[in-house]
N, C-alpha and C positions, 0 to 999 in steps of 0.2 A: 311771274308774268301774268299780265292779266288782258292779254288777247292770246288766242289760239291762232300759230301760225298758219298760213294758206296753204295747200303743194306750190310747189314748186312751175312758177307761170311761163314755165319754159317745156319741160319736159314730165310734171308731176310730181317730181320728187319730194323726198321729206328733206325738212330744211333743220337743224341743228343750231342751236346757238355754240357763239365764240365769243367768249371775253376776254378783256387782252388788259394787264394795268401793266404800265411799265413803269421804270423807275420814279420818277417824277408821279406824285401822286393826282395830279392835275391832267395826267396824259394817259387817259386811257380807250379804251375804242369798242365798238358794240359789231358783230358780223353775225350775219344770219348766212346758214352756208348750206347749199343744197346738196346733199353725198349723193346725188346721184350724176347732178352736170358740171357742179362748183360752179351755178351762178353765186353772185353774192352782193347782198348789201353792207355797205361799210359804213359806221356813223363812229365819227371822231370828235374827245371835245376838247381838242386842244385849243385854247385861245376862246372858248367859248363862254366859261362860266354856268355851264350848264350839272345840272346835277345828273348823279348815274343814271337814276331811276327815270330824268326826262331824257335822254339819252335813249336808251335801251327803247323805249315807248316809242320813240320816232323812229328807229331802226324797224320795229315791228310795223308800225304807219308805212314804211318803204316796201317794206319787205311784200307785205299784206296789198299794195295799190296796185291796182289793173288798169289796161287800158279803158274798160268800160264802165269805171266806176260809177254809180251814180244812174245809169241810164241803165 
């Protein structure tokens, strides 16, 4: 991974990655999950054509975005 996840923009918590590849190797899913409240981002590439590795990247992009981004 090469961004450092956020806490957790709800209650602080540490967020954990989940990888999930199921049988079809084209259908697999990226969750950032916080063990403290189970917020959670979900990035799926089904029907996408998307590689893991941009996958997982956006998941962290989600995960990592606040409402004051930028400002």
């Amino acid at each position: 991974m090469s961004e450092e996840l956020k806490p957790c923009p709800f209650c602080g918590g540490r967020a954990d990655y989940v990888h999930t590849s199921h049988r079809d190797l084209m259908n697999r899913s990226h969750h950032y999950v916080c063990r403290k409240c189970n917020a959670t981002v979900f990035i799926d590439t089904v029907g996408k054509y998307k590689s893991v590795e941009t996958t997982e990247q956006e998941a962290i992009k989600f995960w990592n975005r606040r409402a004051d981004n930028g400002k």
